[in-house]
N, C-alpha and C positions, 0 to 999 in steps of 0.2 A: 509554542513552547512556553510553557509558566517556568517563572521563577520561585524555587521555593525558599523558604529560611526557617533558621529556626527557631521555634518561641517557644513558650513557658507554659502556655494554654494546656490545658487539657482539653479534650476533641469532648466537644459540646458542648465546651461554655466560650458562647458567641463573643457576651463580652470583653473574656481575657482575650480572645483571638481580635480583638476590635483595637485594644489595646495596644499587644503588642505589632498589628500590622500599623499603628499609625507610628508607636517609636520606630520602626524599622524604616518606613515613609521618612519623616524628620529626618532621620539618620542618612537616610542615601539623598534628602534635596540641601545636604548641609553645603557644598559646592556653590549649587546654584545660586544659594540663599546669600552665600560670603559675595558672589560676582553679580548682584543687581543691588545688592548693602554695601558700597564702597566703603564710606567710612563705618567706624569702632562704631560709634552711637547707634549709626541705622541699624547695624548688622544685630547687634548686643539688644534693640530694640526688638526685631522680629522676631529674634530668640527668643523673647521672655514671652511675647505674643503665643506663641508654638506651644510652649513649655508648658504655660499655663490652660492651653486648650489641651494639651496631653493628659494633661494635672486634672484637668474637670473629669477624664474619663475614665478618670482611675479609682476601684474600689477602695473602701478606705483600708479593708485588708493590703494590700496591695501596694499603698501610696510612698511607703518607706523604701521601696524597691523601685520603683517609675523615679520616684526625685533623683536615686542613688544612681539609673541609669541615664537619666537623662545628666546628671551632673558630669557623669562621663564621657559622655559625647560633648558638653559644654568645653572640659580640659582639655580633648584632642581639637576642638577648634578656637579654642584661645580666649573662650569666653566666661571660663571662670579658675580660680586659683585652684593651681592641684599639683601634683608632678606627673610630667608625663617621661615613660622612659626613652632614655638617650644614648643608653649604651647597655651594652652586654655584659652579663657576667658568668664567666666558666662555668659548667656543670662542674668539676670536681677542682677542686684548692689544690695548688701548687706546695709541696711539701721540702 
């Protein structure tokens, strides 16, 4: 059984599909990557290692989007300033 997900590619361009299967790769070893990086430095260093090999594979159409999401997976793992949310807010306002 494969796993599927889902990306941005349009069906025949290898590329983008090369793409986004390595952010999605990055994205689910981010665990592993925190528990063999004990410390901030190491971890923060493999990061950028990653980012940047993500970053080479990315067209330049494209590159404003790859940083914007890689920067988002950065924020849910603590490895760059952002907000991430903490709390809920009502669908509709208390009157």
């Amino acid at each position: 059984m494969t796993r599927q997900t889902m990306t941005t590619a349009t069906p025949g361009n290898d590329q983008d599909a090369a793409l986004d299967r390595a952010i999605a790769e990055l994205e689910g070893a981010m665990a592993d990557l925190q528990l063999k990086h004990r410390d901030l430095f190491a971890f923060a260093n493999a990061w950028a290692e990653r980012h940047d090999a993500v970053m080479r594979l990315a067209p330049p159409h494209r590159a404003e989007e790859v940083r914007a999401r890689l920067r988002r997976i950065a924020i849910r793992w603590g490895l760059a300033d952002g907000v991430r949310m903490t709390r809920q807010f009502p669908a509709l306002r208390q009157s």
